[in-house]
C-alpha positions as CSV (number, residue, x, y, z in Angstrom):
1,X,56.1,-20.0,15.6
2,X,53.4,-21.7,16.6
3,X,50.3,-22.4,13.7
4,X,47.6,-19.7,14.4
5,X,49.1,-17.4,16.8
6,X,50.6,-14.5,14.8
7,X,51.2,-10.6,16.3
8,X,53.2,-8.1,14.1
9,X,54.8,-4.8,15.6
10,X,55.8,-2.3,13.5
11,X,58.6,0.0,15.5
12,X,59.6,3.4,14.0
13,X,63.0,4.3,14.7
14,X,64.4,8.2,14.5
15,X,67.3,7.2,12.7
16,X,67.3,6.9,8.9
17,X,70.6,7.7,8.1
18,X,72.8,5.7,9.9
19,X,72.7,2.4,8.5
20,X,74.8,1.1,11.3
21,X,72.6,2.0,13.4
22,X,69.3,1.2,11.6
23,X,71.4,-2.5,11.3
24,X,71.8,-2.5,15.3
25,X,68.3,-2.5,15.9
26,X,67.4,-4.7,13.1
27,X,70.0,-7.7,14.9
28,X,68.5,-7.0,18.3
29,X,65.5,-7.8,16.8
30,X,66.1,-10.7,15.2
31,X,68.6,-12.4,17.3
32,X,65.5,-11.9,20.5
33,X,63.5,-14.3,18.1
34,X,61.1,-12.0,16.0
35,X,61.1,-12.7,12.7
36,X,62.1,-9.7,10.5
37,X,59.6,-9.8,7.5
38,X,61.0,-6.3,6.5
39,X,63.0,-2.8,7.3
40,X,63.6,-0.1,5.5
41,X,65.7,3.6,5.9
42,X,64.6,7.4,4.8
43,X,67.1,9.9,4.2
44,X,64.9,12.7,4.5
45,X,62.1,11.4,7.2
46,X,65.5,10.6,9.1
47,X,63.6,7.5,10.2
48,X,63.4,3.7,9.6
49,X,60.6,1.4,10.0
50,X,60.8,-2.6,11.0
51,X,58.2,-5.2,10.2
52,X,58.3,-8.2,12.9
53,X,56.3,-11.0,13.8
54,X,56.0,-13.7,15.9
55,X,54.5,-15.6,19.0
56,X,53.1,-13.0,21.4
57,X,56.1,-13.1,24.0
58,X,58.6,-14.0,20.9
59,X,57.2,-10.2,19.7
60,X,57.3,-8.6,22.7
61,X,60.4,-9.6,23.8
62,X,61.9,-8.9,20.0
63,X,60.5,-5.2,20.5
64,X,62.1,-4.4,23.9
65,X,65.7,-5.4,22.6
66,X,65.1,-3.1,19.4
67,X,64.0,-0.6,22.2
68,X,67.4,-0.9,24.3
69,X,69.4,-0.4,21.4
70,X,67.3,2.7,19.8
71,X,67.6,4.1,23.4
72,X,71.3,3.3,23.5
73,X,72.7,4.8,20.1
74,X,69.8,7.4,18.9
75,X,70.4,11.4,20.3
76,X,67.5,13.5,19.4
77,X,69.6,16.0,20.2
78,X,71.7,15.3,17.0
79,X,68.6,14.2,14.9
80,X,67.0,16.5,12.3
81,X,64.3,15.3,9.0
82,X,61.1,15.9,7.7
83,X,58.8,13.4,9.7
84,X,57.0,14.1,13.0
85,X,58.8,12.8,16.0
86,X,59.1,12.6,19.9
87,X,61.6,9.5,20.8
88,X,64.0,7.7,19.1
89,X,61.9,4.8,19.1
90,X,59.2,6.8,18.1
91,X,56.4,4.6,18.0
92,X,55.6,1.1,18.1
93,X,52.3,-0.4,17.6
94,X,51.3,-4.4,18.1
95,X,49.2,-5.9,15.4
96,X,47.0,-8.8,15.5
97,X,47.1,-10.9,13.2
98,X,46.3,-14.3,13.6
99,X,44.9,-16.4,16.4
100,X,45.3,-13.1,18.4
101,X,42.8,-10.7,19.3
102,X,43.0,-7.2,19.4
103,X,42.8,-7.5,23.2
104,X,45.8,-9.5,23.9
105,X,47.8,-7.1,21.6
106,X,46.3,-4.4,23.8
107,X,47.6,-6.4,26.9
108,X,51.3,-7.2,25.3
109,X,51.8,-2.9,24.5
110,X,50.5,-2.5,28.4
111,X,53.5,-5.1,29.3
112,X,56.1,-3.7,26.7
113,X,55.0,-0.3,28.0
114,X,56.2,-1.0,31.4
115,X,59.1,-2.4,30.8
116,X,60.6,0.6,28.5
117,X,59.4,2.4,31.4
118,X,61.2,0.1,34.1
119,X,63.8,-1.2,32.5
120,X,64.8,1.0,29.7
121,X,64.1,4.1,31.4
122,X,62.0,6.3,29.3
123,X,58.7,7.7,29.6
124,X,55.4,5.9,27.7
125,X,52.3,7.4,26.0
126,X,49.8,4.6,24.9
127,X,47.7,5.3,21.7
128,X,44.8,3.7,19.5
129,X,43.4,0.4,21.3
130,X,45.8,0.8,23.8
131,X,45.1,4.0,25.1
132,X,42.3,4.8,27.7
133,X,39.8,5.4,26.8
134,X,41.2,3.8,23.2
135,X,41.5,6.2,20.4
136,X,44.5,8.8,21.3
137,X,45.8,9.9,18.0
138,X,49.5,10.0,17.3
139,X,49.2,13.5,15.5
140,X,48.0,14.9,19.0
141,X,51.0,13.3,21.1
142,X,53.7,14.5,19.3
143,X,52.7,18.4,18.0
144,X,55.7,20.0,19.0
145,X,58.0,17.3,18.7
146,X,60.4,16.3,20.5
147,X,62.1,19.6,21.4
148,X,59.0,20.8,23.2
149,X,58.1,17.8,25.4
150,X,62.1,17.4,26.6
151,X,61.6,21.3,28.3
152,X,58.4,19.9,30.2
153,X,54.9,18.0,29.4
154,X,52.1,20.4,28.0
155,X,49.0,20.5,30.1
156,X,47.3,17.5,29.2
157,X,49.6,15.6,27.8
158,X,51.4,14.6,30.8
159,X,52.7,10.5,29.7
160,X,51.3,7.5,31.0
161,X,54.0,6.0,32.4
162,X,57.0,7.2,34.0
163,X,60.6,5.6,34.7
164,X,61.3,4.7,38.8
165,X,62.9,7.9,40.1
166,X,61.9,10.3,37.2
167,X,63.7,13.6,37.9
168,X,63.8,15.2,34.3
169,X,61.0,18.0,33.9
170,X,59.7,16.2,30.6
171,X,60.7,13.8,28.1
172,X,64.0,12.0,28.3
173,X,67.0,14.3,27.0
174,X,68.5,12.0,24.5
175,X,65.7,9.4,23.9
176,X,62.4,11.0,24.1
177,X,59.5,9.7,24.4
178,X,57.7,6.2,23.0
179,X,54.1,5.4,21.5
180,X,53.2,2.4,22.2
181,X,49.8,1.1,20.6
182,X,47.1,-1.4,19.5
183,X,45.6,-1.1,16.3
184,X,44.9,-2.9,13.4
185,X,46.4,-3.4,10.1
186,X,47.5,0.1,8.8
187,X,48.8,1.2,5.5
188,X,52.0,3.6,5.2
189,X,52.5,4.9,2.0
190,X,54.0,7.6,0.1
191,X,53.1,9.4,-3.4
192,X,56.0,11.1,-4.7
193,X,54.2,14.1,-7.3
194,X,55.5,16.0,-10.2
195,X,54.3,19.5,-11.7
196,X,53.2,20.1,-8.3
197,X,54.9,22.8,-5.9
198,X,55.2,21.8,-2.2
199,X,52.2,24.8,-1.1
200,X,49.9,22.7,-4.0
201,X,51.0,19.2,-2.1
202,X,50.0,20.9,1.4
203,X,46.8,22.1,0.0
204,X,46.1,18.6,-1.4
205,X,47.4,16.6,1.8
206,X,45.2,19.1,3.9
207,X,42.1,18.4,1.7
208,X,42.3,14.4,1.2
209,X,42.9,13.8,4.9
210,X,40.5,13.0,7.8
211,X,41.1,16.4,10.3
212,X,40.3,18.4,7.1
213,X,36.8,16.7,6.5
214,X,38.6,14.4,3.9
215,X,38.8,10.1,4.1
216,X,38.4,8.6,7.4
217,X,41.1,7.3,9.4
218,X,43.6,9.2,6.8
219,X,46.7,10.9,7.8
220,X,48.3,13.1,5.2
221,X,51.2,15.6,5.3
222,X,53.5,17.0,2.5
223,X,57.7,17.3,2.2
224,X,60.3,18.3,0.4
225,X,62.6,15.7,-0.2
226,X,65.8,17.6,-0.6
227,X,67.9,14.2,-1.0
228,X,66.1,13.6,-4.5
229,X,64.3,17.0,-5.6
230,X,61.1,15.6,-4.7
231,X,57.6,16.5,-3.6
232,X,56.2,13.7,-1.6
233,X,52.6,13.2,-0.1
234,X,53.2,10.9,3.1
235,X,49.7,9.2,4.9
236,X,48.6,6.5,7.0
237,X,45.6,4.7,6.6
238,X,44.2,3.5,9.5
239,X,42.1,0.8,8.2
240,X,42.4,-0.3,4.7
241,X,39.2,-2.7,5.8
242,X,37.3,-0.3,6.0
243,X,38.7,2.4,3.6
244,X,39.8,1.4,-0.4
245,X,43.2,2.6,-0.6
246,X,42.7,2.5,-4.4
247,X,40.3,4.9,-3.7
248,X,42.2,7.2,-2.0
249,X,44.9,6.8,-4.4
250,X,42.6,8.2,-7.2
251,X,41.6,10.5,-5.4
252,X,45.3,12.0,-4.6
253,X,45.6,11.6,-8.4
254,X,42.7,13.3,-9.3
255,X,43.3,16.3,-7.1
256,X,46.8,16.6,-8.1
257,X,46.1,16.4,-12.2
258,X,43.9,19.2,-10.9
259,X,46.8,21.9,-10.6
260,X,48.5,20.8,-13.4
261,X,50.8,17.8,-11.9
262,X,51.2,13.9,-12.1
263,X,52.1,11.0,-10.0
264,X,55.1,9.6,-10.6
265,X,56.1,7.0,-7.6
266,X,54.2,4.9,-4.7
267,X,56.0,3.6,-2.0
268,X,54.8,1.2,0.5
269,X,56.4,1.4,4.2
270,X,56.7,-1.9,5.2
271,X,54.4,-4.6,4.1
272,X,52.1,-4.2,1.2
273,X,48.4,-5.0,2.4
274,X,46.3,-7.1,-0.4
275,X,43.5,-4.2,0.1
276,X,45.8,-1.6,-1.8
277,X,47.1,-4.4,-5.2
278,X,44.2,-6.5,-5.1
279,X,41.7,-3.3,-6.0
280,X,44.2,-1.9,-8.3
281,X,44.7,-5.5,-10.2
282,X,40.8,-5.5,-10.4
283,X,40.2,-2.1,-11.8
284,X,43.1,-2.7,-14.3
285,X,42.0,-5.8,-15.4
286,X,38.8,-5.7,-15.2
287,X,38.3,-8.9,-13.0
288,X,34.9,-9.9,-12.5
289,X,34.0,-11.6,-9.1
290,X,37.0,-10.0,-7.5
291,X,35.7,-10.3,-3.7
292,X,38.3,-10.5,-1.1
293,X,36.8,-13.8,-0.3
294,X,38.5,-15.3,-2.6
295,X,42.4,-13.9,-2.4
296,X,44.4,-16.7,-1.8
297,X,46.4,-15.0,1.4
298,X,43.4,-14.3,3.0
299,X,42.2,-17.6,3.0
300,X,45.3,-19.2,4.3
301,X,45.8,-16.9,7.2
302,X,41.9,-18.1,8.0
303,X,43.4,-21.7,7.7
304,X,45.7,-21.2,9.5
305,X,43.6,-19.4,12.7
306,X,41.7,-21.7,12.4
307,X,44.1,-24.6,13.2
C-alpha cells in the first residue's frame, strides 16, 4: 500500500448466518489484495459487514470479487432478518481516507458500479456523494425491500444502471439490487436496552433520529433480537465530524431511563471511530485540553497524507 493513499469500503452482505458463506466473501476479498481490517456476522439482521482498505484500484478491485461471490452463493429468495435490505450485497460505500479525496472515491463507486452492472450482472443504485445530484438516502432506496423491487421498480425509483440485455421487470431474482456510494466516515452502532419493550425502543428510535426532527445525519430503527431476548436500537451516524456520538449516546440513555429502562450493551459495526471513545474517555476522566488535535491517530494519518 502505498504511504498516503488510503480508501476504505465498507460492503454489507445479506447473509449473517452462514459463516461459510460470510468466509467466501471475506477470502475473495482478501486474496484480490484489500486488506481486511475487520468482518463481522448478525444472526438476527441476517447480514455481515466487511471493513477493507487499500490503494484505490487494490479497493476496487477487492470489492468486485466480494461482489461475484455475494451474487454467486446469496438467494434473497431464501433470506429472512430484521435489517432493511434489497440485494445480497446490499450496499457498499467507498471511504476516503487518506491521500484520497472524496471525489476520486466518488469516481472509483462510478467504475465499481459499472462493472457489477457489466460484468456481474445486477442492477446499481448510486447513493450519498455518489449519487446525482449527491445525497440519495439509503432509507428511500430500499422501502419495500427487496420483495417489492424484484416484481418491478416503483415510479421513481427506476436504478441507475442496468445489466446488457436486462429482461427481468425489476431487480434481479436471486441477487437484488446494490448501493453503491461515497461518503465519509460513518458510525454503525448498536444499543442493546433493558426495561424497555420493543413499542418504547420504536418510540425512542423514532424520536432521536433525523426524519423525526431528532440528530442530523442519524438513522435509528428498533428490533427484536429473538436469538438473545433482546431489544436493540440499531443507527447510523452519518458524520461523527460533525455530530458527537457521545452525545447521541446520552441522549438514547436519557430517553430510555425515561420509561423506566437501562442500557446494557454497545456494539460497534466495524471499525470504532476515535470521535465515539475519545469524548467518552474525556467526559469520564475529566481530561482537560482533550481537542482532537491532539489524538495520536489523527495525527499520524495527517503524517502520513502528507508524505
Amino acid at each position: 500500500m502505498s504511504v498516503g493513499r488510503i480508501l476504505e469500503a465498507v460492503p454489507n452482505f445479506s447473509e449473517g448466518r452462514d459463516l461459510k458463506v460470510v468466509r467466501a466473501i471475506v477470502d475473495a476479498i482478501a486474496g484480490a489484495g484489500a486488506e481486511v481490517l475487520d468482518w463481522s456476522a448478525d444472526p438476527d439482521h441476517n447480514r455481515s459487514v466487511v471493513t477493507l482498505v487499500g490503494e484505490p484500484e487494490t479497493v476496487a478491485r477487492a470489492a468486485l470479487a466480494g461482489a461475484r461471490v455475494a451474487v454467486e452463493l446469496i438467494d434473497l429468495r431464501q433470506h429472512e432478518g430484521v435489517h432493511p435490505r434489497i440485494g445480497a450485497l446490499d450496499v457498499l460505500p467507498f471511504v476516503p481516507l487518506a491521500g484520497v479525496s472524496m471525489a476520486e472515491a466518488r469516481a472509483v463507486a462510478h467504475r465499481v458500479g459499472r462493472a457489477i452492472a457489466e460484468e456481474v450482472g445486477v442492477p446499481v443504485y448510486f447513493y450519498a456523494q455518489a449519487s446525482d445530484p449527491p445525497g440519495r438516502k439509503l432509507a428511500d432506496l430500499r422501502r419495500g425491500g427487496f420483495e417489492t423491487l424484484v416484481e418491478g421498480w416503483p415510479a421513481g425509483r427506476e436504478p441507475d444502471l442496468l445489466p446488457p440485455g436486462w429482461r427481468h421487470p425489476g431487480a434481479h431474482p436471486t441477487a437484488g439490487a446494490v448501493n453503491v456510494g461515497a461518503r465519509k466516515v460513518l458510525l454503525a452502532w448498536n444499543v442493546v436496552v433493558d426495561g424497555v419493550t420493543l413499542e418504547e425502543a420504536r418510540g425512542i428510535a423514532a424520536a432521536i433520529r433525523e426524519r423525526g426532527g431528532g440528530v442530523p445525519g442519524l438513522r435509528a430503527l428498533a428490533f427484536e433480537l429473538r436469538s438473545r431476548g433482546a431489544i436493540q436500537i440499531s443507527m447510523n451516524l452519518e458524520d461523527v465530524a460533525a455530530v458527537s456520538p457521545f452525545d447521541v449516546f446520552r441522549r438514547i440513555e436519557a430517553e430510555v431511563e425515561r420509561v423506566g429502562g437501562s442500557v446494557v450493551e454497545t456494539e460497534v459495526i466495524g471499525m470504532i471511530p476515535d470521535e465515539l471513545v475519545f469524548a467518552a474517555a474525556a467526559d469520564r476522566l475529566r481530561l482537560t485540553g482533550a481537542t482532537a488535535e491532539r489524538l495520536l491517530s489523527r495525527r499520524l494519518v495527517e503524517h502520513l497524507a502528507a508524505r
